[in-house]
C-alpha positions as a Markdown table, in Angstrom:
| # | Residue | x | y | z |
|---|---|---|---|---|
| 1 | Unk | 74.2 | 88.1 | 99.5 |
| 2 | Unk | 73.0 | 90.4 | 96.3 |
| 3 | Unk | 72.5 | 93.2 | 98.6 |
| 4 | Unk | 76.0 | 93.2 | 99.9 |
| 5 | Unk | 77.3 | 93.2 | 96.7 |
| 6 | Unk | 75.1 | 95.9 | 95.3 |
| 7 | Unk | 76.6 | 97.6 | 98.6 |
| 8 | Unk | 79.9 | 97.3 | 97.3 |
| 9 | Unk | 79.1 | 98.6 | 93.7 |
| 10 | Unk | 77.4 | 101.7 | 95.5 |
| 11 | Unk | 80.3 | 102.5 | 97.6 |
| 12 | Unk | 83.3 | 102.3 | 95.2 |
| 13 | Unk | 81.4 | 104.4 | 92.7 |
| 14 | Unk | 80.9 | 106.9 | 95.4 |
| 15 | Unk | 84.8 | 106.9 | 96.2 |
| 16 | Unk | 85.5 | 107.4 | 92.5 |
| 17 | Unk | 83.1 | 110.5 | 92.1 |
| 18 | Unk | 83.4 | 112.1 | 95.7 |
| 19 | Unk | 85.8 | 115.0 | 95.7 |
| 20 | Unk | 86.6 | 114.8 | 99.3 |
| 21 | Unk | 89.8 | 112.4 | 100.0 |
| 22 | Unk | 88.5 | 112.0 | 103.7 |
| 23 | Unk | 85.5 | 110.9 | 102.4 |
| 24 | Unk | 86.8 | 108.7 | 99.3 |
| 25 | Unk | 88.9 | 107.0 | 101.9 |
| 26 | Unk | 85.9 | 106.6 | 104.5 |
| 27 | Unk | 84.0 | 104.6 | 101.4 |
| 28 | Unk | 87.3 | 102.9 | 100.6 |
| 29 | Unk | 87.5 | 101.3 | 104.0 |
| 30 | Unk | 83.7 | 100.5 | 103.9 |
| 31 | Unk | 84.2 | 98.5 | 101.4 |
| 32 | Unk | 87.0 | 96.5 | 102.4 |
| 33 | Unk | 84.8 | 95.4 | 105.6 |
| 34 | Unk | 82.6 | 94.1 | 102.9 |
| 35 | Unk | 85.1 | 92.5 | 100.2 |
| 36 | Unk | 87.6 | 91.4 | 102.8 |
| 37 | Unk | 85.7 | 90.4 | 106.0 |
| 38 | Unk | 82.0 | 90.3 | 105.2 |
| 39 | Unk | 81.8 | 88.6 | 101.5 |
| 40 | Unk | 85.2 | 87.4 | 100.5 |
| 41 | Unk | 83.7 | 85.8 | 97.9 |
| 42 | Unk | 83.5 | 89.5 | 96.1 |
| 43 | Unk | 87.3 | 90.2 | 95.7 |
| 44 | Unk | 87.7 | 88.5 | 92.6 |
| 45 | Unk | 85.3 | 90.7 | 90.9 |
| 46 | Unk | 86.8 | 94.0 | 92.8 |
| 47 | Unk | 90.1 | 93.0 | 92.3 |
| 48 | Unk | 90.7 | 94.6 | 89.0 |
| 49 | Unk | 88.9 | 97.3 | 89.9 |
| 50 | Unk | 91.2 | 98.0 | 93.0 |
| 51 | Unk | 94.5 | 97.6 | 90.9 |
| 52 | Unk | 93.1 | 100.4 | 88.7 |
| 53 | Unk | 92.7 | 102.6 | 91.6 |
| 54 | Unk | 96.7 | 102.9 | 91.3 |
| 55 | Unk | 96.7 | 106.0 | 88.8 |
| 56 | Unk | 93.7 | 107.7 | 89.7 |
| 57 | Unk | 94.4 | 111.6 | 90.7 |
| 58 | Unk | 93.2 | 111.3 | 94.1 |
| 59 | Unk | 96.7 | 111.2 | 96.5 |
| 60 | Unk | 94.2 | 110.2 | 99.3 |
| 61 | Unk | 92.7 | 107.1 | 96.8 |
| 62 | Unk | 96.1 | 106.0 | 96.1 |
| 63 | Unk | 97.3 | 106.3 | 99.6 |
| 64 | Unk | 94.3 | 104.3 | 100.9 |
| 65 | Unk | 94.8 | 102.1 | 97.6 |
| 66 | Unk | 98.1 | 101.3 | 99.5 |
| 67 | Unk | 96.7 | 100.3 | 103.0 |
| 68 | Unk | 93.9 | 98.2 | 100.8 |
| 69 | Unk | 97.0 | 95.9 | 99.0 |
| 70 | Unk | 98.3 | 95.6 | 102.6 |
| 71 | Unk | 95.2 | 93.7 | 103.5 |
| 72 | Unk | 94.4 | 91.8 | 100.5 |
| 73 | Unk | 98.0 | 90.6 | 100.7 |
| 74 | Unk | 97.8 | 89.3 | 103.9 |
| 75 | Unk | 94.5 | 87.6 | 103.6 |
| 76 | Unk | 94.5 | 86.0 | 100.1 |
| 77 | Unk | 97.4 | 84.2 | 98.9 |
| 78 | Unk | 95.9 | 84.3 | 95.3 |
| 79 | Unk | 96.1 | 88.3 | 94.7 |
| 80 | Unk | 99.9 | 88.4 | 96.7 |
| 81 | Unk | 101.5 | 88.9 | 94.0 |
| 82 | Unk | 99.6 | 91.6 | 92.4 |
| 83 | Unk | 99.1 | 93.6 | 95.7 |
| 84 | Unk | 102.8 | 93.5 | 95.6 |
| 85 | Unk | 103.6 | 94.9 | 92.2 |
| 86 | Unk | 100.6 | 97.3 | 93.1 |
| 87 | Unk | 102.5 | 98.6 | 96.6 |
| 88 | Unk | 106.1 | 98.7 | 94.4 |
| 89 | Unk | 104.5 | 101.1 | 92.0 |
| 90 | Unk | 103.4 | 103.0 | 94.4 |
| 91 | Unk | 106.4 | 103.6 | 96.4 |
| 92 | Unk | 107.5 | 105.7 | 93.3 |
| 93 | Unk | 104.4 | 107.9 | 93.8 |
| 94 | Unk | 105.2 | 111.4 | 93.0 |
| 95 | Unk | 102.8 | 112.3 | 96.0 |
| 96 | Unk | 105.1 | 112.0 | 99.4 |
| 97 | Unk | 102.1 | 110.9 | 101.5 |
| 98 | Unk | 101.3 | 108.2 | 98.9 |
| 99 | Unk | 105.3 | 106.6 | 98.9 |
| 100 | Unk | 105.7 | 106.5 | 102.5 |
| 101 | Unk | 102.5 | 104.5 | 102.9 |
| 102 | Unk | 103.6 | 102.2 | 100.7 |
| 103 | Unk | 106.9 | 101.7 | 102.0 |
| 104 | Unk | 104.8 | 101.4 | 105.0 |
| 105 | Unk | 102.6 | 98.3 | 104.0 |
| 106 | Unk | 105.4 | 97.1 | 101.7 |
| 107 | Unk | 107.2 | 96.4 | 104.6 |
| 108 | Unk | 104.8 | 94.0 | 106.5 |
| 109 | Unk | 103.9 | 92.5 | 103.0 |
| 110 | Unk | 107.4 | 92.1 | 102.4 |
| 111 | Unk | 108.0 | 90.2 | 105.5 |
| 112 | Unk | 105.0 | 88.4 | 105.1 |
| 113 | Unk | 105.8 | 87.0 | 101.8 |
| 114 | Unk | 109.6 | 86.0 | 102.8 |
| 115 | Unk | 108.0 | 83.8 | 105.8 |
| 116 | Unk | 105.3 | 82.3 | 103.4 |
| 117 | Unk | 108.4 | 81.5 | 100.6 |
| 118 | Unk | 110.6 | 79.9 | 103.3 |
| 119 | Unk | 107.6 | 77.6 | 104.6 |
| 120 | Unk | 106.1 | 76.5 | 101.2 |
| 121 | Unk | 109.4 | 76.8 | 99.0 |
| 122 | Unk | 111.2 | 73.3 | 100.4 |
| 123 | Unk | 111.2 | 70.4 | 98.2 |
| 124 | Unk | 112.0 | 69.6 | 94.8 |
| 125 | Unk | 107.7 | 70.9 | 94.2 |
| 126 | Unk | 106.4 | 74.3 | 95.1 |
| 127 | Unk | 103.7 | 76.2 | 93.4 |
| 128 | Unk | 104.3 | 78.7 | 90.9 |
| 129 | Unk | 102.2 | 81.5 | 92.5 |
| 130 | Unk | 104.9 | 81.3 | 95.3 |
| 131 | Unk | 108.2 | 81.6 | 93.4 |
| 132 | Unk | 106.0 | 84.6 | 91.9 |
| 133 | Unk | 105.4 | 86.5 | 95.1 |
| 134 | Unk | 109.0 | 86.0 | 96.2 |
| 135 | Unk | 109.6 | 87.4 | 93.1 |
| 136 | Unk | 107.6 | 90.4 | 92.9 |
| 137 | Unk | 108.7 | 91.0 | 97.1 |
| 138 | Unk | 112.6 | 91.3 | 96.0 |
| 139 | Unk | 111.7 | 93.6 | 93.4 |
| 140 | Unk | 110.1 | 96.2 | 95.8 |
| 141 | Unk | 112.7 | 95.6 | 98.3 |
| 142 | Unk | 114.9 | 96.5 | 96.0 |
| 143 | Unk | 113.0 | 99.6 | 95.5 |
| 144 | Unk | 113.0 | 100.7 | 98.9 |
| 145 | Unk | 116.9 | 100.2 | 99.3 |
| 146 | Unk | 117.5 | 102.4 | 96.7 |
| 147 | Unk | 114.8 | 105.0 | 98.0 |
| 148 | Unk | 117.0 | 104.0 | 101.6 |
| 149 | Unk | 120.6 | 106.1 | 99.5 |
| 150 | Unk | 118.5 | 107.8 | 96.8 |
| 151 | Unk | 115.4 | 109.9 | 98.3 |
| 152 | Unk | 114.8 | 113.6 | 98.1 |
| 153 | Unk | 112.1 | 113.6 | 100.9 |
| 154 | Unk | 113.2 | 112.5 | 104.6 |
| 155 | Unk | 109.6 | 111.4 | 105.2 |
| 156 | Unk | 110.4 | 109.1 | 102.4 |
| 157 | Unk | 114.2 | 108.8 | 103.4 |
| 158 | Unk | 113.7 | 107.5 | 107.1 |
| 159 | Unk | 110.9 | 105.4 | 105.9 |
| 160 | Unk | 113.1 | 103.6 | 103.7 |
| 161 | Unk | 115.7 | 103.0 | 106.4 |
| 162 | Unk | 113.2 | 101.2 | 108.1 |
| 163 | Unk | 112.4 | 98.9 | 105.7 |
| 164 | Unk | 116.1 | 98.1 | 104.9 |
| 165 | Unk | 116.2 | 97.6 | 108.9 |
| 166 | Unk | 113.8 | 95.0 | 108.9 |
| 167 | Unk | 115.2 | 92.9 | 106.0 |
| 168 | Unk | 118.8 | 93.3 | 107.5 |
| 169 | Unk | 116.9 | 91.5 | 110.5 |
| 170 | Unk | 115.0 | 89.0 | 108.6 |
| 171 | Unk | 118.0 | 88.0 | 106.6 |
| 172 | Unk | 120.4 | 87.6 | 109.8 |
| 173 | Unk | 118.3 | 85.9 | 112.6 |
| 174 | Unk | 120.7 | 82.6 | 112.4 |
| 175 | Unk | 120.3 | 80.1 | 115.2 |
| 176 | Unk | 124.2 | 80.1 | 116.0 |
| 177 | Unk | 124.2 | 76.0 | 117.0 |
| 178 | Unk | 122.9 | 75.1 | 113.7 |
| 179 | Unk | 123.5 | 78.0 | 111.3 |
| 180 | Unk | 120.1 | 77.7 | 110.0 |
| 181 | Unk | 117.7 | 81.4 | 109.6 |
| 182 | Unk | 115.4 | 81.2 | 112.3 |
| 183 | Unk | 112.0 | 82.7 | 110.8 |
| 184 | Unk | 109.8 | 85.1 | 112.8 |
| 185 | Unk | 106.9 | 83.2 | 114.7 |
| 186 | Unk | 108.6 | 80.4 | 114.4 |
| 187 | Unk | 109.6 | 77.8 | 112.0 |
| 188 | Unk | 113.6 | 78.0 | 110.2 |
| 189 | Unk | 114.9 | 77.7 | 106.8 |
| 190 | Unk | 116.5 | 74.8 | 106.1 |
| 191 | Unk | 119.5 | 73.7 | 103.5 |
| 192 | Unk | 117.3 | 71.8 | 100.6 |
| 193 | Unk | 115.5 | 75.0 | 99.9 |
| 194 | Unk | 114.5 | 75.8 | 96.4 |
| 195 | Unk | 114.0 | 79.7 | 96.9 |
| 196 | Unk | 115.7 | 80.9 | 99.7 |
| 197 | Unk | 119.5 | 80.5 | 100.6 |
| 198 | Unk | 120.8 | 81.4 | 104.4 |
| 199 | Unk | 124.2 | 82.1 | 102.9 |
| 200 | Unk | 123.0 | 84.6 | 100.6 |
| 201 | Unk | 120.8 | 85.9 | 102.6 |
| 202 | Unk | 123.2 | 86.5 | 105.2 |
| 203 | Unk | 125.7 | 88.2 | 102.7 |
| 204 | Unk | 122.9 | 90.4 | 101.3 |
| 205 | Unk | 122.8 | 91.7 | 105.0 |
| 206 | Unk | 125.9 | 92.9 | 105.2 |
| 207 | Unk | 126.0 | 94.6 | 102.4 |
| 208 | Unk | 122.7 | 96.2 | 103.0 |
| 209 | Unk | 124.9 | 97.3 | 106.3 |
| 210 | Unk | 127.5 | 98.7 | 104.5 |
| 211 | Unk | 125.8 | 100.5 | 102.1 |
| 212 | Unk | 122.7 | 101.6 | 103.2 |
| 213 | Unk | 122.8 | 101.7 | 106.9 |
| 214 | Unk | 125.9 | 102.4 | 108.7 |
| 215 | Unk | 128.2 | 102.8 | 105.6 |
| 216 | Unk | 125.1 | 105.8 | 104.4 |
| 217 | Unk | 125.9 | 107.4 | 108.2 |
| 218 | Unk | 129.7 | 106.8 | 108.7 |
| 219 | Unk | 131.5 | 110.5 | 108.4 |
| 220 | Unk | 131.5 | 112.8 | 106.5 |
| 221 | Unk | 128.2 | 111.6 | 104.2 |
| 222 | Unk | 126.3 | 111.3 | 107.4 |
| 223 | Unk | 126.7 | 114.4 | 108.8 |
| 224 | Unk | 125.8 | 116.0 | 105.3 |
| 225 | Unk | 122.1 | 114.1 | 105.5 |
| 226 | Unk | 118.8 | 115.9 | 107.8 |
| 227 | Unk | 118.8 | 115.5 | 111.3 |
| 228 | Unk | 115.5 | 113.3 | 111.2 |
| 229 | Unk | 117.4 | 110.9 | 108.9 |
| 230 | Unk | 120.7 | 110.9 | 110.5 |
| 231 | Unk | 118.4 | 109.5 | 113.9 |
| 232 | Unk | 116.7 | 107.1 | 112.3 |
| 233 | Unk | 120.2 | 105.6 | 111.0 |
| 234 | Unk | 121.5 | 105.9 | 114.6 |
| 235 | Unk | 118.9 | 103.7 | 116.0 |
| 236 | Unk | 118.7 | 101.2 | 113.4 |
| 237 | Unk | 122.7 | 100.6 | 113.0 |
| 238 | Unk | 122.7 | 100.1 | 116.6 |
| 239 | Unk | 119.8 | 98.1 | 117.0 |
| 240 | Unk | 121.3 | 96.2 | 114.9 |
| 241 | Unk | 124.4 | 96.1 | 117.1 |
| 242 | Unk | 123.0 | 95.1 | 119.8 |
| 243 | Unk | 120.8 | 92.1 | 118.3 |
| 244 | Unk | 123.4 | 90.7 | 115.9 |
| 245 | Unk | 127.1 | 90.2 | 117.3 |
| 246 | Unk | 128.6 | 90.3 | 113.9 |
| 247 | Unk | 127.4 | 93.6 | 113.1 |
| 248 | Unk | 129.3 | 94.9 | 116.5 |
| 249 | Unk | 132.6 | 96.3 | 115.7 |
| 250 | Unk | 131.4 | 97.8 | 112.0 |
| 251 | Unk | 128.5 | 99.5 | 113.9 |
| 252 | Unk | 130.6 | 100.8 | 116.8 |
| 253 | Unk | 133.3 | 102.1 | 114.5 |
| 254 | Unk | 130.7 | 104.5 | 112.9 |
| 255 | Unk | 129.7 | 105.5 | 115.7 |
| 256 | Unk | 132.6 | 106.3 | 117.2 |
| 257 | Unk | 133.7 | 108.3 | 114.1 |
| 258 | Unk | 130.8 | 110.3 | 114.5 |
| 259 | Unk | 130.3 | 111.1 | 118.0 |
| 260 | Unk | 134.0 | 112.6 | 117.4 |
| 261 | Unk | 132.6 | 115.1 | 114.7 |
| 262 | Unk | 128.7 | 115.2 | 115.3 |
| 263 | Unk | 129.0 | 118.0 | 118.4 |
| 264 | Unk | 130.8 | 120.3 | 115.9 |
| 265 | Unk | 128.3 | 120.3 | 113.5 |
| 266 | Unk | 125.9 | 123.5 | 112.9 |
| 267 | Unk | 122.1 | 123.4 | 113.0 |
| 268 | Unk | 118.5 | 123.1 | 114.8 |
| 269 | Unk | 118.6 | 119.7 | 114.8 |
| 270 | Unk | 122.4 | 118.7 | 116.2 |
| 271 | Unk | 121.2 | 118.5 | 119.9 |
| 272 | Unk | 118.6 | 115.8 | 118.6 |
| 273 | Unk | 121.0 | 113.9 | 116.8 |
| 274 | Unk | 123.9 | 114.3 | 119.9 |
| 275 | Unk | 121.2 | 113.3 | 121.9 |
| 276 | Unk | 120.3 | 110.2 | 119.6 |
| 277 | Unk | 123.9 | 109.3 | 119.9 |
| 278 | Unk | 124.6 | 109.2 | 123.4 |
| 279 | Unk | 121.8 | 107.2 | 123.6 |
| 280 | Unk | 122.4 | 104.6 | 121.3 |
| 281 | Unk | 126.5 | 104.1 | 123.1 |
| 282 | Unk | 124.4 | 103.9 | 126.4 |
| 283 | Unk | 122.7 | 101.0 | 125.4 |
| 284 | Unk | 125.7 | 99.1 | 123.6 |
| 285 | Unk | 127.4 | 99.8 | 126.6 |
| 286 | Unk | 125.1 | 97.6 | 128.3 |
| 287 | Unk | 125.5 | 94.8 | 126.2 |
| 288 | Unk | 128.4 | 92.4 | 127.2 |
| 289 | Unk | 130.2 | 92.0 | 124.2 |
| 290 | Unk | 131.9 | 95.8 | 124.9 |
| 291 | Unk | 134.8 | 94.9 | 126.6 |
| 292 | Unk | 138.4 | 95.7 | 126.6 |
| 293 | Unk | 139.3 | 98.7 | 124.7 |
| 294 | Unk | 135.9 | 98.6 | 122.7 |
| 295 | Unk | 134.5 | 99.5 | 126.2 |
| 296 | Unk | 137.6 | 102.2 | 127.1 |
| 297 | Unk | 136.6 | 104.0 | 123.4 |
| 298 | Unk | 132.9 | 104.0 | 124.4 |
| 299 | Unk | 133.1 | 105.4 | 128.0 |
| 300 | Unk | 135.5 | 108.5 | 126.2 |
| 301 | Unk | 133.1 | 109.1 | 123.7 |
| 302 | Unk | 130.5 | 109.6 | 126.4 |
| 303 | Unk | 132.4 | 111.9 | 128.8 |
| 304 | Unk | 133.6 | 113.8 | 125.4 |
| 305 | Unk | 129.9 | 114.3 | 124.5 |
| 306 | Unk | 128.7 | 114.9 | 127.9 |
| 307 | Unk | 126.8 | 117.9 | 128.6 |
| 308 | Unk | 125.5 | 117.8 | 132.2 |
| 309 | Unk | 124.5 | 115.8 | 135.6 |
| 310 | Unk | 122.1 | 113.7 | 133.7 |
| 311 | Unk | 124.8 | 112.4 | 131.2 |
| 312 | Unk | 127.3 | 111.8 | 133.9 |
| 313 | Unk | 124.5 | 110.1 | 135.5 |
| 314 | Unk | 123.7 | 107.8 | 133.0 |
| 315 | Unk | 126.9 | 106.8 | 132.3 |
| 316 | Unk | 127.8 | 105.8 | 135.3 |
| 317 | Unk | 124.5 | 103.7 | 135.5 |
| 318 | Unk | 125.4 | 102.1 | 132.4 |
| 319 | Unk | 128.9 | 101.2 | 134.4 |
| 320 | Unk | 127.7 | 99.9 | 136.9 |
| 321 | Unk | 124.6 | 97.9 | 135.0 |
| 322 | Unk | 128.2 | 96.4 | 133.1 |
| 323 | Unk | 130.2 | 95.4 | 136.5 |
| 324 | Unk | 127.3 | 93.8 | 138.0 |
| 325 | Unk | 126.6 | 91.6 | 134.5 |
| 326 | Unk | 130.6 | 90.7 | 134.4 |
| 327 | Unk | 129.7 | 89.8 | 137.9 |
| 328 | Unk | 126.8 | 87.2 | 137.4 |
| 329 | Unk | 128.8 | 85.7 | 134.9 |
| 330 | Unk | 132.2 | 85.2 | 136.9 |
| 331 | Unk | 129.4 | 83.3 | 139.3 |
């Protein structure tokens, strides 16, 4: 028992006076075996310690700082909500590899924490320490949506988007025949909650839409943003699209809009985000809900950005993957 914590003691000294960030991050992990898996009991006493880690010099320290408050997080209830506040101030790291890791682990923690508030804030009694987490877990969403319109770096920038993905999906999964959010794993939130509410939820998804997602890539803005970016958007509007039917038309429309002006546009990196584009009308053209003249506008914006066998190809796969699912359910 001593001799794991002297262990402990050894190695985070060493990752505070080694040069190397490799090296500091090698000793970093070490110690998380030993704090997190191996003596739990010891977290308590490097807890502090850890937090402080948060303005050292070392990019590599605070990056691995980040991955650290990821696991702590996840496994103890009883540091969430400082692991949080540690990830949101790091997301505003100056250092570009430090932000995107955070955004990284304040992603899962985020999701995490909304599960844990939804199952233990019911009833007119709920701990504090809950409430608190929720808390601290809007304030670095928050964060990351304005990093989502607001970044300089598109490491950062995509990163973002990704994060606002995921809480446009947590906030949205409604069970239709009840109305009630369905949580991930399992489990839904119910009416008499104290912390959460699936109406506001819902609305705060929407927005998030239209502002940060297919509102930040609708012409002209999104043609004016780097072709990594512009991709990411793509994929996650029309994930979105295709997963939540009241997303559809808004989606589609932006879509549309751009796949008229997108093969005009100069640059390395317009191929990519053509490319990106046909592929995301493929696979709403798969779905059933593009009928009518949704489907008509679809199949023209195809042909228009076709640029070979292969596109032709696919589209008329997608056709034909439509007739035979109108098909099944006429049976």
């Amino acid at each position: 028992m001593q001799a794991d914590e002297e262990q402990a003691i050894e190695l985070f000294n060493q990752a505070l006076l080694e040069q190397d960030g490799v090296q500091q991050a090698q000793l970093i992990h070490q110690l998380k075996e030993i704090v997190l898996k191996k003596r739990p009991a010891l977290l308590p006493t490097f807890f502090p310690q850890f937090i402080e880690l948060k303005v050292y010099r070392s990019p590599m320290l605070r990056k691995t700082l980040a991955e650290l408050m990821e696991h702590v997080g996840m496994t103890s209830e009883s540091f969430l909500t400082e692991s949080i506040n540690c990830i949101s101030y790091l997301i505003e790291d100056e250092m570009v590899t430090v932000s995107k890791k955070a955004l990284t682990s304040g992603k899962a923690l985020f999701k995490h924490t909304f599960k844990l508030a939804a199952e233990q804030g019911r009833g007119p009694k709920y701990r504090q320490a809950v409430e608190d987490a929720w808390l601290a877990a809007v304030d670095l969403k928050n964060k990351a949506v304005h990093l989502c319109t607001h970044a300089e770096n598109d490491g950062v920038h995509l990163l973002a988007v990704k994060f606002v993905e995921a809480v446009i999906f947590t906030y949205s999964n409604v069970d239709r025949g009840t109305d009630e959010l369905l949580l991930e794993g399992g489990g839904r939130l119910r009416g008499s909650h104290r912390l959460l509410n699936a109406k506001d939820l819902r609305r705060e998804a929407t927005e998030l839409l239209d502002k940060a997602l297919a509102g930040q890539l609708a012409p002209p803005g999104g043609l004016e943003l780097s072709g990594p970016v512009v991709i990411v958007l793509i994929n996650a509007s029309s994930s979105l699209a295709r997963q939540r039917s009241e997303y559809f038309p808004k989606v589609l429309t932006v879509l549309l809009r751009l796949a008229k002006e997108a093969p005009g546009t100069e640059g390395a990196t317009a191929a990519s985000v053509t490319r990106a584009l046909k592929d995301a009308l493929i696979n709403i053209l798969k779905t059933t809900r593009v009928v009518g003249p949704w489907k008509d506008k679809v199949v023209r914006a195809l042909r228009a950005l076709s640029s070979g066998e292969d596109d032709s190809r696919k589209l008329e796969s997608a056709l034909r993957h439509v007739e035979r699912q109108a098909a099944r359910e006429v049976k």
